[in-house]
C-alpha positions as CSV (number, residue, x, y, z in Angstrom):
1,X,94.8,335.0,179.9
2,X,95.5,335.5,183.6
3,X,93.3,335.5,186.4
4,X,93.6,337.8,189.2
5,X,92.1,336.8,192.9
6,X,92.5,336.5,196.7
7,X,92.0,332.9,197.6
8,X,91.6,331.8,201.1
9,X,94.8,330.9,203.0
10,X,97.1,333.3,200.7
11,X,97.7,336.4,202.4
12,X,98.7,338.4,198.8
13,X,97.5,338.4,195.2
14,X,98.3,336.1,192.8
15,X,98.0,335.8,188.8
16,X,96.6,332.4,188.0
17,X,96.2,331.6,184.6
18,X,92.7,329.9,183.2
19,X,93.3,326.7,183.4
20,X,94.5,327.2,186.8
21,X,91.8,329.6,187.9
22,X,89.2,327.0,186.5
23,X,90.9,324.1,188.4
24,X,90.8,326.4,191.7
25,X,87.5,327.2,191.2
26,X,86.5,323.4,191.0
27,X,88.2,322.5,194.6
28,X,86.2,325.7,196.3
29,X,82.7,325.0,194.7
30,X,80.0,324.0,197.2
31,X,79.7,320.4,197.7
32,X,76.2,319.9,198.3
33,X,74.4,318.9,195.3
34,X,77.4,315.6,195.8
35,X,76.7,315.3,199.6
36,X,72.7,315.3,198.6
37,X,73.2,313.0,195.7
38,X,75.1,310.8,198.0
39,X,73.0,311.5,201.4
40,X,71.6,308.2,203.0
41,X,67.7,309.5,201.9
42,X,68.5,309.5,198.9
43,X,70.8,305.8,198.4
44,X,67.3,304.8,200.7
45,X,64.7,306.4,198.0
46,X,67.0,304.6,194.7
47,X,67.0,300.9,196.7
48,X,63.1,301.3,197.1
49,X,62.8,302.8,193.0
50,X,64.8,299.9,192.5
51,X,62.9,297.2,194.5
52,X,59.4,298.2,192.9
53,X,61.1,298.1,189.2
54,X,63.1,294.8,189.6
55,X,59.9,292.6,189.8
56,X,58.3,294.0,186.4
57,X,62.4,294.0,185.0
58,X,62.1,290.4,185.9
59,X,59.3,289.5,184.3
60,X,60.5,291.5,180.9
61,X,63.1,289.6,181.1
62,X,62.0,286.0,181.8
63,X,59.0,286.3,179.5
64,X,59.6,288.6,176.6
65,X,63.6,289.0,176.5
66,X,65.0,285.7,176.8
67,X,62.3,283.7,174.8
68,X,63.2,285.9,171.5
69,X,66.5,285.3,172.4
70,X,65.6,281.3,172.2
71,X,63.4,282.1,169.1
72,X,67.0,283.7,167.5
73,X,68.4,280.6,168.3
74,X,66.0,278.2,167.0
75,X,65.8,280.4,163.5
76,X,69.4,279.7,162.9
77,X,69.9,275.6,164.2
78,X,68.5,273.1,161.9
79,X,66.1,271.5,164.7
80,X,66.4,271.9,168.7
81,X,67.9,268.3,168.9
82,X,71.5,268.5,166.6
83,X,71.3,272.1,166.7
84,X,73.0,272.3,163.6
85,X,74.1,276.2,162.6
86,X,72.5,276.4,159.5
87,X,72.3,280.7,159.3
88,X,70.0,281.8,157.3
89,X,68.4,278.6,155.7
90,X,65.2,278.7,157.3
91,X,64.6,282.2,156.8
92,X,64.9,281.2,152.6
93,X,63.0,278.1,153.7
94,X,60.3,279.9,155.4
95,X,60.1,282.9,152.6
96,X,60.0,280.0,149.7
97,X,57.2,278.4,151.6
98,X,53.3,278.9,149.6
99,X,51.5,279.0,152.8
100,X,53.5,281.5,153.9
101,X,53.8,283.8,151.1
102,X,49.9,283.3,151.3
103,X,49.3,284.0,154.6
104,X,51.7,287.2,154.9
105,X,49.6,288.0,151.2
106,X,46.6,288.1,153.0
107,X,47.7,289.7,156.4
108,X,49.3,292.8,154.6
109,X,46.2,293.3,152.7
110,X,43.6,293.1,155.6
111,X,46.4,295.7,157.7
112,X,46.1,297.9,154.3
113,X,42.3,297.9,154.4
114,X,41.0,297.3,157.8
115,X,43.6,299.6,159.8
116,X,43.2,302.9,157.8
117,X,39.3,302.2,157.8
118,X,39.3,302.0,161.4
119,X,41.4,305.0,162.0
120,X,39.3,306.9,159.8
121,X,36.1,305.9,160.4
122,X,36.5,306.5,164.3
123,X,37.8,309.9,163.7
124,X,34.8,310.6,161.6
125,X,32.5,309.6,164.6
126,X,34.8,311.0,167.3
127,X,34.2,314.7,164.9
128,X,30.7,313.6,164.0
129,X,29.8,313.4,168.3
130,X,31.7,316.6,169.0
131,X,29.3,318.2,167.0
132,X,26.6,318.4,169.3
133,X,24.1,316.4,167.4
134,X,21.0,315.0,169.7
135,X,20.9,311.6,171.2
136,X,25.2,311.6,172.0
137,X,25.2,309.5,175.0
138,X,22.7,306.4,172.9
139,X,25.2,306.9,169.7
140,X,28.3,306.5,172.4
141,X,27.0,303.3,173.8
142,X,25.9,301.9,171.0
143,X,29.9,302.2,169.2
144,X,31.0,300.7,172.4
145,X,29.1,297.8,173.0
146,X,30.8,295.4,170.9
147,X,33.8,295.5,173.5
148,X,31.9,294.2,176.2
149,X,30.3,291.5,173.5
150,X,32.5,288.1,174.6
151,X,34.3,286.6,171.5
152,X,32.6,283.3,171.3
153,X,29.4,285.4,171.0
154,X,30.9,287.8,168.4
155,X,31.4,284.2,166.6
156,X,27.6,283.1,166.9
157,X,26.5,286.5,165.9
158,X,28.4,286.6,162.5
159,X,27.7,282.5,161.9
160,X,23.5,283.8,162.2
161,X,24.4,286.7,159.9
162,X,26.6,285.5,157.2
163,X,26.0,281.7,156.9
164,X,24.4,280.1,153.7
165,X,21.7,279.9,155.3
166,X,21.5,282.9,157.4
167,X,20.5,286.6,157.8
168,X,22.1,288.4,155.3
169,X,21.3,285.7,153.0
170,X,17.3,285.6,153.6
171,X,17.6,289.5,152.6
172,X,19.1,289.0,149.2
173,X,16.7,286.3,148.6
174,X,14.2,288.6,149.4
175,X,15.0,290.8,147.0
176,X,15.5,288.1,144.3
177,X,19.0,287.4,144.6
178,X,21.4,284.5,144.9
179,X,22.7,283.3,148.1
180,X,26.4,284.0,149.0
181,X,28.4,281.4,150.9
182,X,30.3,284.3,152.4
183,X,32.7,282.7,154.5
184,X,33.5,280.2,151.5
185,X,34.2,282.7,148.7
186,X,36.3,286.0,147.9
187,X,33.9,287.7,149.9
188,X,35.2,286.1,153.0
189,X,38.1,288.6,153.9
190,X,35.3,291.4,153.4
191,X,33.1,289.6,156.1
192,X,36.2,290.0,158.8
193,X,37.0,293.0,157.5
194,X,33.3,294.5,158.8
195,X,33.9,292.0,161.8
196,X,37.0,293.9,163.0
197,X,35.4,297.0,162.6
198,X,32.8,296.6,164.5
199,X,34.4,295.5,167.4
200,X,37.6,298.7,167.4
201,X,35.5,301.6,166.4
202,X,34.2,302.3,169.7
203,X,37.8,302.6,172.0
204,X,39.4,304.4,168.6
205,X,36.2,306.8,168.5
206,X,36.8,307.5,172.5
207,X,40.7,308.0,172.1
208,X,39.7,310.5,169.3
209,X,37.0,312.4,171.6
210,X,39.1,312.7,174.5
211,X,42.0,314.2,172.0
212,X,39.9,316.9,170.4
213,X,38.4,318.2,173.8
214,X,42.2,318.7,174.3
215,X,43.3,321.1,171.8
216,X,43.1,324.5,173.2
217,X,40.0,326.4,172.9
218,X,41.4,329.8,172.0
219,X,43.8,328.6,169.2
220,X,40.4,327.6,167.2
221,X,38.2,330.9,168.4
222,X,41.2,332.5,166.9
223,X,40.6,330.7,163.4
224,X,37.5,331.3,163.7
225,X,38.1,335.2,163.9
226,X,40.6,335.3,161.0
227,X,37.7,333.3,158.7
228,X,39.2,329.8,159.0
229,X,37.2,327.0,156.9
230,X,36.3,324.2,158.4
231,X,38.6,322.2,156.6
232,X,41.6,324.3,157.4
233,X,40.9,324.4,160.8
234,X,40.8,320.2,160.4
235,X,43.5,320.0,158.9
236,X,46.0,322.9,160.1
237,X,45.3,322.9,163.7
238,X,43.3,319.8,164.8
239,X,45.1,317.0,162.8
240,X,48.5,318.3,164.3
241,X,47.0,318.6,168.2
242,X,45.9,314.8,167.3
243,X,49.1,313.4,165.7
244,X,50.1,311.3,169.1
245,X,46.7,310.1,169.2
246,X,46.7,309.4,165.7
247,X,50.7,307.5,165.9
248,X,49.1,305.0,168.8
249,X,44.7,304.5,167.3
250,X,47.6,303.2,164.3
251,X,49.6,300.6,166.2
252,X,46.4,299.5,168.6
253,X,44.7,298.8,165.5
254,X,47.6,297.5,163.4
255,X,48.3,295.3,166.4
256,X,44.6,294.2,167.0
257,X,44.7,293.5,163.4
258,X,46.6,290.5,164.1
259,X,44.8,289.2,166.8
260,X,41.5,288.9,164.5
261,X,42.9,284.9,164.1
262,X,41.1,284.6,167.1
263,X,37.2,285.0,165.4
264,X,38.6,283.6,161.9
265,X,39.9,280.4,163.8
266,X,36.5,280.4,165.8
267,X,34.8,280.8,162.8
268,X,36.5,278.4,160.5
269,X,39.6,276.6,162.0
270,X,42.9,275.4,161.1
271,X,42.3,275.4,157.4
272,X,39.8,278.3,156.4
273,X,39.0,279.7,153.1
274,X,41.9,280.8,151.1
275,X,41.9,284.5,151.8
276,X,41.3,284.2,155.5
277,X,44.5,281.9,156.1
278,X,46.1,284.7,158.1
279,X,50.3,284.6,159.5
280,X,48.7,283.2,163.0
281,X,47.3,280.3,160.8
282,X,50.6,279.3,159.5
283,X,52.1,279.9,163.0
284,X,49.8,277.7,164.8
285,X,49.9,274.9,162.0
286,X,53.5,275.3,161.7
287,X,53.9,274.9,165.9
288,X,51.8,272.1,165.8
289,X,53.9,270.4,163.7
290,X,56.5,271.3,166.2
291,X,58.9,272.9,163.3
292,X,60.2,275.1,165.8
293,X,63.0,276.5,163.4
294,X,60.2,277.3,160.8
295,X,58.0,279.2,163.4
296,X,60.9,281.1,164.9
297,X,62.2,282.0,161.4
298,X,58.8,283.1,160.6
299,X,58.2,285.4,163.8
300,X,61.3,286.9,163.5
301,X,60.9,287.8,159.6
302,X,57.3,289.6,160.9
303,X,58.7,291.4,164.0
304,X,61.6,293.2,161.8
305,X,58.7,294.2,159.3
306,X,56.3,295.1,162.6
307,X,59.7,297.3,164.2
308,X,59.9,299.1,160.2
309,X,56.5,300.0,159.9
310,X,56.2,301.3,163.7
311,X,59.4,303.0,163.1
312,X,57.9,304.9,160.0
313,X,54.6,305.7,162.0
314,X,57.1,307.4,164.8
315,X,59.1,309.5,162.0
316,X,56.0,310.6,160.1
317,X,54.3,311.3,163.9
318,X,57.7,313.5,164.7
319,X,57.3,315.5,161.0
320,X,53.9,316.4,161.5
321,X,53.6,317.1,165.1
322,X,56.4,318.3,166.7
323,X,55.8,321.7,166.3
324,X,52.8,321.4,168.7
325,X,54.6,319.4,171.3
326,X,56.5,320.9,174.5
């Protein structure tokens, strides 16, 4: 292929070939998206980006990066003294362990029950409030005050409820039945299980509001108009609009679902009832031991499973809802 053209400087036509006519082309192209990238404004506007990002790079970096980096090391040294390489011993160590097979037992179940009921549950009042129904604004503020409820009060309120001798005890007496020691018995996961509800409905069931008064009007009149049921309009249009919102009410609540060691330690201690005795249990015991090799080997078997399941909530998020994104 030839290329034919009057360049600057040549007084006569000339027959380039492509390559040549593309390498030409290159040496006469305007230079001013280079001279902008390289202006002094610009250098300036980068070295000030950079200057407000370095002090929150810096604190990633002392506080979250380089301390799992030391937890790596610990999980595969016999102790921080020798520092013995040992691999993967205390990972077998750790998973051979009863209290931790126990605790990780119990924490997978109450992330099984308590995270899908919260996710449900506050869409059902987010939907129930977009309805229109009288007295809104009360129903609102009554989901929402258990977040401004302090946690050592949370604490005194469920000790007056579900103690031997407390509330809910004096009402099943009433109606001629036996007391339930229900932090004591196999009802106590169930008691913390209501506890954590409670106190994550109301910020789900706002996340949820402020995502349906998002979805576009006119894409639901249109249902409407080509006889839409309810339930297709739920599950067809509003569940896809909602599947970000969804992706992150999940990990909030997956991740608050792990701080709940908080009120169980409040409640009960170091050493609560069997089904309570939650991963952060076996951390702090195992810390206060100071078996740092144990610990890290521990919190590095839960982050890969955290990283897995947050990685399936993302894939499952990009299946069902990216043909509403853009």
């Amino acid at each position: 292929m030839h290329f034919p053209g009057k360049f600057p400087g040549k007084g006569k036509k000339v027959r380039l070939s492509s390559k040549e006519a593309g390498t030409k082309l290159r040496r006469l192209a305007p230079r001013s998206e280079k001279s902008a990238g390289s202006s002094p404004g610009t250098r300036r506007g980068r070295l000030v980006s950079a200057g407000y990002l370095f002090p929150s790079a810096l604190g990633v970096l002392l506080f979250f990066v380089l301390p799992f980096m030391i937890v790596i090391f610990y999980s595969v040294v016999d102790n921080p003294i020798s520092r013995q390489f040992v691999f993967l011993d205390n990972f077998v160590s750790v998973f051979n362990n009863s209290a931790f097979r126990q605790a990780a037992g119990n924490t997978m179940t109450f992330s099984l029950v308590a995270v899908p009921l919260a996710v449900v549950l506050s869409l059902m009042l987010a939907m129930l409030l977009e309805s229109k129904i009288p007295f809104r604004s009360q129903f609102r503020t009554f989901f929402l005050s258990p977040m401004m409820v302090p946690i050592a009060s949370v604490v005194l309120i469920w000790q007056v409820l579900f103690h031997y001798n407390g509330m809910m005890n004096e009402v099943l007496a009433f109606f001629g039945r036996d007391r339930v020691d229900w932090l004591n018995s196999s009802f106590a996961q169930v008691v913390i299980v209501v506890l954590f509800l409670w106190k994550n409905l109301g910020y789900n069931m706002i996340l949820f509001m402020s995502a349906l008064s998002s979805i576009p009007k006119d894409i639901l009149e249109v249902a409407v108009l080509e006889s839409a049921t309810p339930f297709q309009i739920f599950w067809h249009i509003k569940l896809r609009y909602m599947s970000s919102t969804i992706l992150f009410v999940t990990i909030m609540s997956l991740i608050n679902s792990f701080k709940v060691f908080r009120e169980i330690y409040l409640l009960k201690g170091d050493y609560p009832y069997d089904t309570m005795y939650m991963l952060q249990h076996f951390m702090n015991n195992t810390f206060s031991r100071l078996d740092y090799q144990k610990m890290s080997a521990a919190a590095i078997m839960m982050a890969i499973v955290m990283v897995l399941i947050i990685g399936a909530l993302f894939l499952t998020e990009n299946y069902f809802g990216k043909d509403v994104e853009g």
